[in-house]
N, C-alpha and C positions, 0 to 999 in steps of 0.2 A: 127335358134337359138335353143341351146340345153334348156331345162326345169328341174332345177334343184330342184326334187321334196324332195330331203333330206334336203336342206338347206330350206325349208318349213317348214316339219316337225319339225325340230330346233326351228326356229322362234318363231313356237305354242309351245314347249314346254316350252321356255325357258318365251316365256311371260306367261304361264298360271303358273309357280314357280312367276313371277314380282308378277303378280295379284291376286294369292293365289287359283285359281281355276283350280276347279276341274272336269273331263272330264263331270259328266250327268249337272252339270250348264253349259260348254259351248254347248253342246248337245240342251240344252233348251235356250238357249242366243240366239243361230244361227239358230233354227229353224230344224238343218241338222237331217239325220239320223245318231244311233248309230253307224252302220257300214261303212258311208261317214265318220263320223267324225274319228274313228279308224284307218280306210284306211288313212287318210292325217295326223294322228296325227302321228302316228309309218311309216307313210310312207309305207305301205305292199302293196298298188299295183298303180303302175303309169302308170298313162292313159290320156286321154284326159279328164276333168273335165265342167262341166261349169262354165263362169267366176264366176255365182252367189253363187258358193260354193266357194270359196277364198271372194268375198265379204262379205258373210254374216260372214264366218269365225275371217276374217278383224274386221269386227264389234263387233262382238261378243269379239273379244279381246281388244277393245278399240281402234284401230287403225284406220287409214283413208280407206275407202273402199277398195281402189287398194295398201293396202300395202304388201299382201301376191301373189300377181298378178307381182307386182314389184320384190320381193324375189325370185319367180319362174323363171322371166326370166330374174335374174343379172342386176335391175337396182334398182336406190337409191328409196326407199320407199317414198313417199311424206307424207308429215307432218299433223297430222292431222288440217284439218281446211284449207287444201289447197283446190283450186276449184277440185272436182272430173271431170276428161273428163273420159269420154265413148270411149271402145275401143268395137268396133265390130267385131266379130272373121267374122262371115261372113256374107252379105247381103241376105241368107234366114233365118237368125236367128231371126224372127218375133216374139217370146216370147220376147226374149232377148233386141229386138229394143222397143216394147211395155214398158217392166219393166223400159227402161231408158228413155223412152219419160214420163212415169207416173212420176219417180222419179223426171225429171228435171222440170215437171210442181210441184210437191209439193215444192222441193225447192226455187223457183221462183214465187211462187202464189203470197205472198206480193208485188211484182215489177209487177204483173199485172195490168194494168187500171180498177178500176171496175164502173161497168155502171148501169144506172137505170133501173127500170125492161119495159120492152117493153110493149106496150101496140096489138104488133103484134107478133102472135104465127103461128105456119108452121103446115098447114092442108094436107091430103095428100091422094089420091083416088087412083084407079088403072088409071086412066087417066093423073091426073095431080098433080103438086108437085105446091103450091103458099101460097101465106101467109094469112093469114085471122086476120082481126081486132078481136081483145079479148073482145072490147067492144061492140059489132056488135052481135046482137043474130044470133045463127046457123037459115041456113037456109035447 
């Protein structure tokens, strides 16, 4: 699939006229560098990105994470408010697998079970890994 990094470029431009801003706010919205953000705004050099630079970008413009990811590779943006899935470019991308395992635990922490606090804590030696009562004095 080809990566249509002009019709990106567009994208960002034509939303940041929508939303009346201006390149150092989304500079500072998205976190990116001035020269990332330049590069994909005017399009000057196309390369391989990571996804997190279209995300943050995404965000920074108000849109749904993967809607400038969508724009890149000619498919319909999803709406903001739609569930974000994770696309993994590739199974060594361990940064990348991290930031989405954090993201999808803070999204989802309200739907977690929460529990009361244990009264067993994990002690741990060069010998042996076991649990040890909290209310038990060390020995």
């Amino acid at each position: 699939m080809t990566e249509d990094w002009a019709a990106v470029a567009k994208a960002i431009n034509r939303r940041m006229i929508e939303l009346d801003l201006r390149q150092p706010e989304l500079i500072e919205r998205s976190g990116l560098s001035k020269a990332t953000v330049y590069e994909v705004k005017y399009n000057v050099t196309q390369r391989q990105r990571n996804a997190r630079t279209l995300e943050a970008l995404s965000v920074a413009l108000e849109w749904h994470p993967h809607h400038l990811t969508a724009v890149l590779e000619h498919r319909t943006p999803p709406k903001v408010g739609n569930p974000v899935v994770t696309f993994i470019r590739s199974a060594h991308d361990v940064p990348g697998r991290l930031a989405t395992i954090e993201r999808l635990l803070r999204e989802n922490s309200d739907q977690l079970p929460t529990s009361k606090p244990s009264s067993t804590s994990w002690t741990s030696s060069a010998r042996t890994c076991r649990p040890r009562r909290t209310d038990q004095p060390r020995a």
